[in-house]
N, C-alpha and C positions, 0 to 999 in steps of 0.2 A: 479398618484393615484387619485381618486374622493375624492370630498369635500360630507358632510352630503349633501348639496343641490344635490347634481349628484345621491345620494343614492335614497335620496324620492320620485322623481323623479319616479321612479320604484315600491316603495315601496307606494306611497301612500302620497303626499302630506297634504293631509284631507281629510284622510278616517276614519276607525271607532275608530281606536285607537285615535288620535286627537279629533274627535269630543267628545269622552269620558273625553278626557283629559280638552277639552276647557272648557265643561259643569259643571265642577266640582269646575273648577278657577274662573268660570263666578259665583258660587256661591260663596265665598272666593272675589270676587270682588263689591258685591250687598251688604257683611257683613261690609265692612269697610265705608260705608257709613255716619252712623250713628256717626262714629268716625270725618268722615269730616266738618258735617253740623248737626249734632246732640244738637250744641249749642242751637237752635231755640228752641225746645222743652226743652232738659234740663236745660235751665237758663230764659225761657219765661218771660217778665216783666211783673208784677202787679200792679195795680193799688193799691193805699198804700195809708194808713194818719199815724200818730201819736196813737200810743195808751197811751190815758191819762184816768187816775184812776180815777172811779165814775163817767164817763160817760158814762157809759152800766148803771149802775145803777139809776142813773138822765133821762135817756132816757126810762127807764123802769116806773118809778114812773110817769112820767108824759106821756105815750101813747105816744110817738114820732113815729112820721116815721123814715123811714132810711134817706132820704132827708131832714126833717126837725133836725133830731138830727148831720146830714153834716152841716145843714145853720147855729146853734144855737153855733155849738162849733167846725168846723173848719176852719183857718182862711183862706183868698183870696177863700171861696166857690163862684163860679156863677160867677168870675171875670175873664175876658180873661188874658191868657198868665201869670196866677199867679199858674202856676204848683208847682214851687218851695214853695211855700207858704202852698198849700194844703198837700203837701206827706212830706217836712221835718219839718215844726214848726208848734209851737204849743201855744195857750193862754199860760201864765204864770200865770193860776187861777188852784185854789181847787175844783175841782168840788165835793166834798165830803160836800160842807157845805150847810147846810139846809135852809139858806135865800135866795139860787137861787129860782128862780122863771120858770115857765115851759113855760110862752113865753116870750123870747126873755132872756134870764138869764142873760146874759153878760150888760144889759140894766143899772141894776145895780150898777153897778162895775164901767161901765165911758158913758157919754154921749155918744160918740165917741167910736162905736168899735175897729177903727185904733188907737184912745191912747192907746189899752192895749198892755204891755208887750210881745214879743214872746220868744221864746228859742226855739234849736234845741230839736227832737225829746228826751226823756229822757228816756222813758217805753217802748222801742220796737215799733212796727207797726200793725197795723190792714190792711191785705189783703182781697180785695174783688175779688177773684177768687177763681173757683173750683180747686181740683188739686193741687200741692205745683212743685216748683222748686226749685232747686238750691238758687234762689231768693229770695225768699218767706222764706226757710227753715235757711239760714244762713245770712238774711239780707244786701244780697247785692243790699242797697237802698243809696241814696242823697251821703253822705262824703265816703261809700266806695261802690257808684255803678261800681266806676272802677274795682274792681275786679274781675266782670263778663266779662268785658276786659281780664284781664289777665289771667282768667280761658280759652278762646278759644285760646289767645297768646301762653301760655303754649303748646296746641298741637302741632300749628304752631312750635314753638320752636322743638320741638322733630322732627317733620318732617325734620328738616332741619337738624338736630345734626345725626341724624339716617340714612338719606339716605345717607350721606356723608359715615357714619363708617360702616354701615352693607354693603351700594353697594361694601366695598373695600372689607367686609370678605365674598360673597356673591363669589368674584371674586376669593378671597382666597382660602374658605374651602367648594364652592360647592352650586350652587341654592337651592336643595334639603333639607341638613341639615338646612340653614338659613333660609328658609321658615318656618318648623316645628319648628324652636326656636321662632321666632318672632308669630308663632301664641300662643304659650304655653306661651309666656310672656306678652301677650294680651290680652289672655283670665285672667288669674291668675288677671293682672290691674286692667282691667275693673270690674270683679266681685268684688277688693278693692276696685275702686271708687265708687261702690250703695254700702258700709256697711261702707263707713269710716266716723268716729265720727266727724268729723271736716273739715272745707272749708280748714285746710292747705294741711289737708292729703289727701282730694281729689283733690287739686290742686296737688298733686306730684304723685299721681297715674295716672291722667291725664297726667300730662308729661310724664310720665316709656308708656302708650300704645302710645303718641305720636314718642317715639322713636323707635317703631318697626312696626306700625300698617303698616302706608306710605312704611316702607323700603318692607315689605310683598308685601303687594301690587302691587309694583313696582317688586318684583323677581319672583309675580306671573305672569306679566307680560310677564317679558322679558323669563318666561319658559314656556310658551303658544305659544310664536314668533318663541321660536329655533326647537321649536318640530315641527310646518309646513312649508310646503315647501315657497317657494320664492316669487310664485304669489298669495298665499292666506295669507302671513304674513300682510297686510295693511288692509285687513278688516277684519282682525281678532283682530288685535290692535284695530280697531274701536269698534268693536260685543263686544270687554272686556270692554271697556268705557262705551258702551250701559246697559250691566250689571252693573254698578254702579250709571243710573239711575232707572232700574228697583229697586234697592235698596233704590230710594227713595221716590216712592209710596207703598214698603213696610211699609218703616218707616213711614209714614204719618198713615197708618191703623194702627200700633201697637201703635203708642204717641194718637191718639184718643182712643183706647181701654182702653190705660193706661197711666191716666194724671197727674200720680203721678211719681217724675224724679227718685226716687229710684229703682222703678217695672220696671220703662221702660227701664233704665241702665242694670237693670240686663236680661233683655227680648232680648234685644240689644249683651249680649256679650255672654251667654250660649251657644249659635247656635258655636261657635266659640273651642269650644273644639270636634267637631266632626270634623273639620278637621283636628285633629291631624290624621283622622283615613287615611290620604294622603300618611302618610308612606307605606303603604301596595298597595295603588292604583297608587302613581303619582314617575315614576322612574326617575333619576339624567339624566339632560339634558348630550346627548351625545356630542353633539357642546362644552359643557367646559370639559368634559372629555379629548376629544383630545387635546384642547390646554393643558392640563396638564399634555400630554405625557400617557396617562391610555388610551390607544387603544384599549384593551383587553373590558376591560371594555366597553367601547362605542359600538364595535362589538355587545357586546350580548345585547344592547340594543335598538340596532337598528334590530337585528333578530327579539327579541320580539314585537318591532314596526309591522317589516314585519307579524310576524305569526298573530298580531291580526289583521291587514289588508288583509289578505287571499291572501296577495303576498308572490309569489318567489324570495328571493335574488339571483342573478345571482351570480356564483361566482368569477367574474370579477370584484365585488364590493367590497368583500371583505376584501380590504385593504384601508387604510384612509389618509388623510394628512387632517394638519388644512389649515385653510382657506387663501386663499393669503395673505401677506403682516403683519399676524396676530403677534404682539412681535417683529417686527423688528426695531422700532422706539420708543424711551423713549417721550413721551408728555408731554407735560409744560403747564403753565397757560399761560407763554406768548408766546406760540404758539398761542393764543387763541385773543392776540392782538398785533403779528409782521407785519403784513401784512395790507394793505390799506380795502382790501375788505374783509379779515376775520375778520377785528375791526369791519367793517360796521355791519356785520353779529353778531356778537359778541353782539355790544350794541342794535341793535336792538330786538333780540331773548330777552335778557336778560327784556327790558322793556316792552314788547309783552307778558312776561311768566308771571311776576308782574302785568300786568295791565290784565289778564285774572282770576288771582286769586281775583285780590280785588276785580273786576267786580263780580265774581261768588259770590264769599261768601260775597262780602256786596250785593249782592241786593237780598241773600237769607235770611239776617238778617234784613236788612229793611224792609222789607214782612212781617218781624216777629213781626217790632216795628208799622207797619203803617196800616197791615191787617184787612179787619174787623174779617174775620174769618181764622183763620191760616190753620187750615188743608184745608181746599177747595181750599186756594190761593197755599198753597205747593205742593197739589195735581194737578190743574192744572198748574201749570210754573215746575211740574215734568215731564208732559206729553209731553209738546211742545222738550224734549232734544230727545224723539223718530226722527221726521223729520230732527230736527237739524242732527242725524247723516246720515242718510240717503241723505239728502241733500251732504253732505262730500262726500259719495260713488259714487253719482251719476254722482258730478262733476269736481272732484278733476283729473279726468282722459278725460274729456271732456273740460272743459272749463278751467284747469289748476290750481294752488295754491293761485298765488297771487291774483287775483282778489276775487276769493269767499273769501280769507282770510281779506283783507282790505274791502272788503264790511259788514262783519261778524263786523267787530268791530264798523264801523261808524254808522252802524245800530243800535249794541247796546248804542251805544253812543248817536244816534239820540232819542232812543225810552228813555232814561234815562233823558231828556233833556225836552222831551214831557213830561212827565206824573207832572212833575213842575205845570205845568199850565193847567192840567184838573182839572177840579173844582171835589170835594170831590161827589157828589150828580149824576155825571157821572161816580160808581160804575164799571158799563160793556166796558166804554171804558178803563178806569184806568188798570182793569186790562188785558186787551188785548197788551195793547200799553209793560207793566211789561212783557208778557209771550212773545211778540215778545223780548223784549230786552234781556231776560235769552234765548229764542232762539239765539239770536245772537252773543251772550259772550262760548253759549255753545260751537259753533262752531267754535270758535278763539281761545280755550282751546283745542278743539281736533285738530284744524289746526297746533298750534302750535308743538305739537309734535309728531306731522307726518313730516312737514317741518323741525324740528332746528336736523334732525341727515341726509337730503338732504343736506346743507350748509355747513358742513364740510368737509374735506378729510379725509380718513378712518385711520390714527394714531390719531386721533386727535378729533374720532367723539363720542367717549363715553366719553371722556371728556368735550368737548362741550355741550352733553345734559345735563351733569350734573351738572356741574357750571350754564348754561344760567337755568335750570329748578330750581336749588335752590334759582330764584327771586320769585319763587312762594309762597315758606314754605316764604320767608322775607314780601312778600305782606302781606301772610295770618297770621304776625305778625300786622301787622299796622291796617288791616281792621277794629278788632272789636274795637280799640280808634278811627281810623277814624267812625263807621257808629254811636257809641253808644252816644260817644262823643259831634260830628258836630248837633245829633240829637236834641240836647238840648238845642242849641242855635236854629232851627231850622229845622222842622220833614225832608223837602224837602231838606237840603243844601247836605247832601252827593249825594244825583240823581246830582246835579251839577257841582260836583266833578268828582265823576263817568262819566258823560258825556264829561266832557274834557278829562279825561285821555281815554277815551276809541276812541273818536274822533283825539287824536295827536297818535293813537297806529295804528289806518286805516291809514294815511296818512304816519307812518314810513315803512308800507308793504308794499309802493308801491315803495319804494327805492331798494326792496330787488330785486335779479333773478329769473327771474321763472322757474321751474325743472321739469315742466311734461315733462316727454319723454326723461330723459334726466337719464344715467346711475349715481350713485351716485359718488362723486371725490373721488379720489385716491391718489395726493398730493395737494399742494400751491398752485401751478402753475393753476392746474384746475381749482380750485377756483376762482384765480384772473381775469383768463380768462373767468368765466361763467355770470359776468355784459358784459363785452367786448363782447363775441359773441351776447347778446343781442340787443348792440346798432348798432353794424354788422350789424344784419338781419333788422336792422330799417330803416339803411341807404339802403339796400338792396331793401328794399320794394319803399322808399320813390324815389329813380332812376330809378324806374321799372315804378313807375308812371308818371315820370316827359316822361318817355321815349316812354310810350306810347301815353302820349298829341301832344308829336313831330309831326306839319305835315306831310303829306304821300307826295312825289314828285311824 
């Protein structure tokens, strides 16, 4: 009996039903964007002092400038590397009494402006930005800047909690329904997270969309892949990637429109209840029908495939089996490290998928903290992930995986390593060198999971992507204490960081087997055997040559 692939075959591998269907998930893939890296705009940092009482009003009575009512009353003003000074303390004077004086008032009070007293902030903060964030609006400044940490943590967290539980009931109870739950519980979030009263409550609305938003995503994925055929399923995986950078020159145009994080949170998730309207357009992938034994069911969905294709099913098609090999074997974790060259594979997937997450979204957050202007710098290092994928398509079947993949990461690793030492005042190269290196990371993230479901053998390959990919959600836990954090001791150190890891993650790829041209494994054995045939053909090559040097008699 034919497998779905024998059927499309005939029917239409992508044709118009598919491309209907792709178009519609590639918008569904452009909306969660916002949810990925939406940190940047919603919790933007501000430039901040101390608000101390009766100095708006002492700056008033006596004509101050803004600059000079900065110099007169707050302290480390004009001093390098006295940040801490400017944004969390403050004099421990009364500016409310009337024998200050209008130059220089503190003159007064002590010879020595450094004898007087400081104390942390006491009256809130004074922001000198347009626009409000997250930041601004619940003061996550100096003793709880962490929390704008743990507000991006918190997604993270859900990504990781979600893909695990929903990919199991995704498996369970059907692509279809899991998709429609996870958008209806997404949208419903997020619209709590712009109206919720408080940093807690929208730190727990933030978690509730991080634990469906990723698992969506991900089944809208894997429901894009079952629906075409065999040789369009790899760049169609790509083409869905590429829709979730198109989502982020959206985003950039709508956070400049609206730079207030309440308007734009909600601008961001409304789009997001019109794909409920998918029930009606996008039908239950037939590929997990059959494995659930609902044959019937799969049949008439794949007719309907055929009729919107303006194909004829032959009626030699008409009956189905799943897929070879499909449920015949129970998978383990430590299937995943019994073996010499499935550990290899194992841990290097694992820190390849971690070290493309922190790469991504710490150098989309650093941009945020180091930028001169955010949206132009967003906008272009959004642009350069166009060739990044295209590059992938071009060469991934010509010149093979491993190499563009270990070049993809050293590069970003190199260009992270550079921009250390451009000096501030070399604006055009700074950010050139930033948009090659977000180019380079792009493509070691989509390399990645096109390569870690090649490396496994097929009981054992959905569990492999998902264990080695949930380094990703654990990276995208750590990044924002690593970038916010490291920032503070100094602006450059995470690009340093960044660059190590990203330089030992190109040099772990080159350990790995290369697999263009090569069917995907089947068991162990294949596996263990696919470094082995490599160093084969090396020795192969290297006796060809020694044989040809041979004199001629």
């Amino acid at each position: 009996m034919p497998t779905v692939d024998d059927i499309l075959e005939h029917i239409g591998e992508f044709h118009l039903f598919q491309k209907q269907t792709f178009f519609l998930l590639s918008l569904f893939s452009a909306a969660f964007t916002p949810i990925y890296v939406g940190i940047v705009f919603l919790g933007f940092p501000a430039d901040h002092r101390c608000r101390s009482p009766g100095v708006a009003e002492l700056s008033q009575r006596c004509g101050w400038s803004l600059a000079e009512e900065l110099n007169y009353t707050v302290p480390g003003q004009g001093a390098a590397g006295e940040d801490f000074l400017r944004q969390c303390m403050q004099y421990e004077v009364d500016w409310n009494q009337s024998a200050l004086a209008c130059v220089d008032p503190l003159a007064s009070l002590a010879a020595n402006r450094s004898g007087l007293p400081l104390r942390p902030c006491q009256h809130g903060w004074v922001y000198d930005t347009p626009g409000s964030s997250i930041v601004t609006e619940f003061n996550l400044v100096c003793a709880d800047s962490w929390l704008l940490d743990l507000f991006q943590s918190a997604v993270n967290v859900g990504f990781f909690i979600g893909a695990l539980g929903i990919g199991y009931l995704a498996d369970r109870f059907g692509r279809k329904l899991c998709l429609l739950v996870t958008i209806l519980i997404n949208a419903v979030s997020g619209v709590l997270v712009a109206v919720a009263p408080t940093y807690t409550w929208t730190l727990l609305f933030r978690l509730i969309q991080g634990l469906v938003s990723k698992s969506g995503w991900l089944i809208s994925y894997i429901l894009i892949t079952e629906f075409v055929g065999l040789s369009y399923r790899r760049t169609v995986g790509i083409l869905y990637q590429v829709c979730f950078t198109v989502g982020l020159l959206v985003l950039t145009g709508v956070a400049y429109a609206l730079p207030h994080w309440r308007w734009l949170q909600l601008a961001v998730t409304l789009p997001n209840f019109c794909f409920l309207l998918y029930y009606w357009c996008i039908p239950e992938s037939p590929r997990w029908l059959i494995s659930q034994n609902k044959h019937a069911k799969a049949m008439k969905i794949i007719k309907h495939i055929a009729k919107r294709n303006g194909k004829p099913l032959p009626a030699s098609l008409q009956s189905l089996r799943a897929d070879e090999g499909a449920g015949e074997v129970s998978p383990s974790f430590l299937d995943l490290v019994r073996t010499p060259q499935i550990r290899k594979h194992t841990l290097i997937l694992m820190y390849n998928w971690f070290t493309s997450s922190v790469l991504y979204q710490g150098l989309i957050m650093h941009m945020g903290l180091a930028g001169d202007n955010i949206y132009l710098d967003f906008f272009y290092s959004a642009l350069v992930e166009f060739p990044a994928a295209f590059i992938i398509i071009l060469s991934i079947d010509r010149v093979g995986r491993r190499y563009p993949w270990a070049a993809s990461n050293i590069v970003a690793g190199l260009a992270c390593l550079a921009s250390v030492f451009i000096p501030n005042d070399l604006q055009w190269l700074k950010v050139t060198v930033a948009c090659l290196g977000r180019m380079g990371i792009t493509m070691a993230y989509e390399m990645v999971c096109l390569v870690n479901a090649e490396l496994y053998p097929t009981f054992i390959r959905n569990l492999g992507v998902m264990i080695c990919s949930s380094m990703c959600d654990i990276g995208g836990i750590f990044t924002p204490f690593l970038v916010y954090r490291l920032t503070e001791v100094w602006l450059e150190l995470p690009l340093v960081v960044f660059a190590v890891i990203g330089l030992v993650a190109g040099g772990l790829v080159l350990l790995l087997p290369e697999t263009k041209g090569k069917v995907l494994p089947e068991t162990i054995e294949e596996v263990e055997n696919m470094q082995r045939s490599r160093k084969n053909k090396e020795n192969m090559i290297y006796l060809q040559v020694k044989k040809s040097d041979a004199p001629l008699n």
